[in-house]
Backbone as ProteinMPNN parsed JSONL, in Angstrom:
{"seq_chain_A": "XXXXXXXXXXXXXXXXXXXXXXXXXXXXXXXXXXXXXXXXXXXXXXXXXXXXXXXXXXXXXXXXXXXXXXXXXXXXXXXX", "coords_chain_A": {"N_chain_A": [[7.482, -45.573, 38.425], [8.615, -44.059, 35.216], [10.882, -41.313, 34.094], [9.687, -40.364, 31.925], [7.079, -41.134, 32.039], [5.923, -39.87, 33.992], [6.357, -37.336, 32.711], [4.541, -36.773, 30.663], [1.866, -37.822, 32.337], [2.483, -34.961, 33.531], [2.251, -33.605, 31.803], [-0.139, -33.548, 30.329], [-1.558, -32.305, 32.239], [-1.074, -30.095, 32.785], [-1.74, -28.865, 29.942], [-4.586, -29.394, 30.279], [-4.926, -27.618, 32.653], [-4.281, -25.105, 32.031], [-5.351, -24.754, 29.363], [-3.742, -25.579, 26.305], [-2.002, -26.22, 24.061], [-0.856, -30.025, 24.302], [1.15, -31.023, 22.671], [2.908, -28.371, 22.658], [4.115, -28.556, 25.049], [6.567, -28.603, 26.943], [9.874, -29.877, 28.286], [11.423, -28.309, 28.891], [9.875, -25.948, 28.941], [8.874, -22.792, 30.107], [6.766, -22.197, 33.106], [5.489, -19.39, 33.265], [7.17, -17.516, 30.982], [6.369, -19.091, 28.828], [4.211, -20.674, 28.568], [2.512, -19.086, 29.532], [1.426, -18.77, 32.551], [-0.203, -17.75, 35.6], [0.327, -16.535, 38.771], [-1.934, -17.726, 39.819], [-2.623, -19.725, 38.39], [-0.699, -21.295, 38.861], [-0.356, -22.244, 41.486], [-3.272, -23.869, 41.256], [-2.236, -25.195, 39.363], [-0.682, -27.102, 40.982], [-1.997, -28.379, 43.097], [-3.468, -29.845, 41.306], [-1.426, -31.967, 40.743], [-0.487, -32.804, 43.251], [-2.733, -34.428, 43.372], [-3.295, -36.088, 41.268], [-0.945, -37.393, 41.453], [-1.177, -38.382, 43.859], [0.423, -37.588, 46.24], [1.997, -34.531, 48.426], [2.952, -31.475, 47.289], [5.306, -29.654, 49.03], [4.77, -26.118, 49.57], [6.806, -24.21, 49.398], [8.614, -25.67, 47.448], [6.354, -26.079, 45.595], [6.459, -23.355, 44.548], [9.127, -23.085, 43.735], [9.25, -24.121, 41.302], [9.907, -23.646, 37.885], [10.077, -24.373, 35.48], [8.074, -27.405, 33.04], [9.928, -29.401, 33.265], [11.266, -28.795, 35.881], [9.136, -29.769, 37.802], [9.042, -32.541, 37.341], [11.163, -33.345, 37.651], [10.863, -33.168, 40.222], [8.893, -34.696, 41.155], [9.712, -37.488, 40.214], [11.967, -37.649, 41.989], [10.833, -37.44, 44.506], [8.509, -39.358, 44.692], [7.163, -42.304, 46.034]], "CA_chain_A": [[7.059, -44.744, 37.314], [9.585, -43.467, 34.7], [10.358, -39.771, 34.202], [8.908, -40.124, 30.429], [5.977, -41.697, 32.247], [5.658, -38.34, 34.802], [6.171, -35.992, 31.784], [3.124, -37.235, 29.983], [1.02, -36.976, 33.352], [2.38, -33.638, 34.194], [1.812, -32.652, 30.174], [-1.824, -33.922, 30.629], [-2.269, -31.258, 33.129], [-0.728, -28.061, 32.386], [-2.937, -28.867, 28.873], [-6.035, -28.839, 30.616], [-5.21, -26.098, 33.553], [-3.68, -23.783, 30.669], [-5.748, -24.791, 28.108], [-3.232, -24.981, 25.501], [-2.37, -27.667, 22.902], [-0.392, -30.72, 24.476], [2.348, -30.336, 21.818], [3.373, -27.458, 22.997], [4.453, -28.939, 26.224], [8.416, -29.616, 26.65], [10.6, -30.436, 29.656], [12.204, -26.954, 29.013], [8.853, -25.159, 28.706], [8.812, -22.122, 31.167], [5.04, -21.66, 33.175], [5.708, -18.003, 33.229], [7.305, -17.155, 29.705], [5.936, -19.474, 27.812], [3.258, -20.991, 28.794], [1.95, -17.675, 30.259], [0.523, -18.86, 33.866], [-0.036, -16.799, 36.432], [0.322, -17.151, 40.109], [-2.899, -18.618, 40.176], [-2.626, -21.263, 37.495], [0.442, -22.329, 39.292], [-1.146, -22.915, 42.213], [-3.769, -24.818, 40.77], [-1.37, -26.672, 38.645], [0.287, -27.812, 42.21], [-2.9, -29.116, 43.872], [-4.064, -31.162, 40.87], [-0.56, -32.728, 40.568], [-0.894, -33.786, 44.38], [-4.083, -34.651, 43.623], [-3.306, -37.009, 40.554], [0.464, -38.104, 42.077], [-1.139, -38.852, 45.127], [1.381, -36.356, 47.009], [2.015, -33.435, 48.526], [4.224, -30.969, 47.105], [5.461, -28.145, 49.799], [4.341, -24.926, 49.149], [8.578, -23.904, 49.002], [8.814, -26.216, 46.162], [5.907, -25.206, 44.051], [6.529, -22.048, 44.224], [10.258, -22.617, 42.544], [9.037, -24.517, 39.562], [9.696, -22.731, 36.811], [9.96, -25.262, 34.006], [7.883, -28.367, 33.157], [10.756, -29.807, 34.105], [11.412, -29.053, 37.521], [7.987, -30.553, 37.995], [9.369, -33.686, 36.33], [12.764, -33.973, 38.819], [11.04, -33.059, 41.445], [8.548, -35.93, 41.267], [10.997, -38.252, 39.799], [12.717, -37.742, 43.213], [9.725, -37.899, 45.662], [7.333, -40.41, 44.544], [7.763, -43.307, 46.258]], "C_chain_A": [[8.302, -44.064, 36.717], [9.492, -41.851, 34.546], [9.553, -39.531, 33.062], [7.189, -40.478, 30.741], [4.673, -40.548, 33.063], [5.509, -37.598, 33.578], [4.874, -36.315, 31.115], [2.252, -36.841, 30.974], [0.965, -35.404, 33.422], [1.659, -32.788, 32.529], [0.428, -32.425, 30.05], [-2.121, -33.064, 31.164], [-1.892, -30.434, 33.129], [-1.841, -28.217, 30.992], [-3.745, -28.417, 29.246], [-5.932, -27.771, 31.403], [-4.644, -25.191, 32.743], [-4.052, -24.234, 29.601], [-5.254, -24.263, 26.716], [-2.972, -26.377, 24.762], [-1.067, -28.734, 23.828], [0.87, -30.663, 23.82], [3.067, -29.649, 22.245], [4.024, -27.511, 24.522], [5.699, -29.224, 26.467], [9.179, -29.33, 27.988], [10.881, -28.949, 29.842], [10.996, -25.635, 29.212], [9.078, -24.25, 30.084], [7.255, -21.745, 31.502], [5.235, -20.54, 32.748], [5.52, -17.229, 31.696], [6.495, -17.513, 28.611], [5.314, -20.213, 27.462], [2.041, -20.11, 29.409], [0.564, -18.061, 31.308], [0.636, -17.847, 34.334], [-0.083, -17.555, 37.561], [-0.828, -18.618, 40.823], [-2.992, -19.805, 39.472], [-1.531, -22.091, 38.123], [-0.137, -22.737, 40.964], [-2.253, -23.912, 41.739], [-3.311, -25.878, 40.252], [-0.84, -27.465, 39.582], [-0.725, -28.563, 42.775], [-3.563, -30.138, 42.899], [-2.659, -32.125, 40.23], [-0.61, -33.673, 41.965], [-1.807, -34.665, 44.616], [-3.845, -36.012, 42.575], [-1.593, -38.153, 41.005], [0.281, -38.451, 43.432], [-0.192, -38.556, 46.256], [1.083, -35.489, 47.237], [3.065, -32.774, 48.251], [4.031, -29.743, 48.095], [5.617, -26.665, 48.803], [5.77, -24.353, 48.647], [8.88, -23.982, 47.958], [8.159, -25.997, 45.033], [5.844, -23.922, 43.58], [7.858, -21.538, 43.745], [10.211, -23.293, 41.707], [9.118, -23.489, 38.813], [9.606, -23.532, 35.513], [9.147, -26.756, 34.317], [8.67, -29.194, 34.196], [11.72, -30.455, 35.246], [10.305, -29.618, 37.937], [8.493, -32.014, 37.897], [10.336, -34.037, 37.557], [12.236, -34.043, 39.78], [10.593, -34.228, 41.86], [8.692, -37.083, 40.919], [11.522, -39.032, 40.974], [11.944, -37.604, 44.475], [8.96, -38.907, 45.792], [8.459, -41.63, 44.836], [7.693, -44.615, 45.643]], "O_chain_A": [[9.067, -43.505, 37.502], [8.478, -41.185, 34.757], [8.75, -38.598, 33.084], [6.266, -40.205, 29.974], [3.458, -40.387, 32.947], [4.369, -37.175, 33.388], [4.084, -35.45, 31.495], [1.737, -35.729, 30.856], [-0.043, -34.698, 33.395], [0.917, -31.827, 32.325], [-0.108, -31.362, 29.738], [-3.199, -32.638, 30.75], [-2.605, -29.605, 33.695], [-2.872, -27.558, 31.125], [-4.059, -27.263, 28.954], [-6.68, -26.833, 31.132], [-4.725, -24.109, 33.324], [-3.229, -24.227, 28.685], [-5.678, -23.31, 26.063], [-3.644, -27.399, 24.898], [-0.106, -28.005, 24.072], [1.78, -30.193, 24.504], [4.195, -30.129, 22.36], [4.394, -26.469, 25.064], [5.992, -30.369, 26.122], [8.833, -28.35, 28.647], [10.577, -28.403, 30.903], [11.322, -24.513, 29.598], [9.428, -24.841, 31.105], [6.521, -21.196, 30.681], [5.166, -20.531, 31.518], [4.535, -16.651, 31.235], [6.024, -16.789, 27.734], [5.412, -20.682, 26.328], [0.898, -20.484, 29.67], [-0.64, -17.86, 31.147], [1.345, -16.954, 33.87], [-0.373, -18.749, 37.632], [-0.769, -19.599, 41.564], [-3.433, -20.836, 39.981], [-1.423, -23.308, 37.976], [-0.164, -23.937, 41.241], [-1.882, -25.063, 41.97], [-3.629, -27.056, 40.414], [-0.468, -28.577, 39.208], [-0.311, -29.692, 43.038], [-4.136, -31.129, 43.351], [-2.867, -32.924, 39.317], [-0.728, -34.898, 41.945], [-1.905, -35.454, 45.556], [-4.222, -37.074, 43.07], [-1.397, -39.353, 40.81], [1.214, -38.772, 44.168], [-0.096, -39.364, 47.18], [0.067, -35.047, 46.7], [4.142, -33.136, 48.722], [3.049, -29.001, 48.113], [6.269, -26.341, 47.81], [5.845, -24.04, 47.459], [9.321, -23.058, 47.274], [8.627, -25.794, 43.912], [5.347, -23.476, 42.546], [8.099, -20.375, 43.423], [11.235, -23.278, 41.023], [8.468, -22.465, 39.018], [8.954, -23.1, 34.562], [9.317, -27.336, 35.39], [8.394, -29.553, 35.34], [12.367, -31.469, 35.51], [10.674, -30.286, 38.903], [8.022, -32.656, 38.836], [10.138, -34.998, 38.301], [12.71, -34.84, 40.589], [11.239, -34.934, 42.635], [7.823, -37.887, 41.258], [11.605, -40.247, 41.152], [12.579, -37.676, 45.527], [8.697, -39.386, 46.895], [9.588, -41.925, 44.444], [8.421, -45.524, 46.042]]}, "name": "protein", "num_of_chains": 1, "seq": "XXXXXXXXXXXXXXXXXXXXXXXXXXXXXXXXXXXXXXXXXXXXXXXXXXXXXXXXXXXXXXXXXXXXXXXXXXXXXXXX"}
């Protein structure tokens, strides 16, 4: 899977768990700032990425995402 192929997935799903417009989605995007999650959306956002990437991401790791992004490298660099 390419990373352009991940960013689309992961875009797909911050959309729906932050019900916000797709568009508005960009590698650089911060949950926090500017996508305005909260603790709990980022948790959620972590269990339906494992859930659709067929992985597990450690709790360590989703809890230093801060940008699309890092979502993007991380599973870039895990998925086997």
């Amino acid at each position: 899977m390419t990373r352009e192929e991940i960013f689309e997935k992961v875009q797909d799903i911050v959309a729906d768990k932050l019900a916000i417009d797709k568009s508005k989605i960009t590698l650089q995007s911060a949950f926090i700032n500017d996508l305005k999650a909260d603790s709990m959306d980022l948790l959620d956002l972590v269990d339906s990425l494992d859930e659709e990437f067929d992985t597990t991401i450690p709790e360590d790791a989703g809890r230093a995402f801060e940008t699309v992004g890092d979502v993007v490298e991380f599973l870039a660099n895990n998925l086997a």
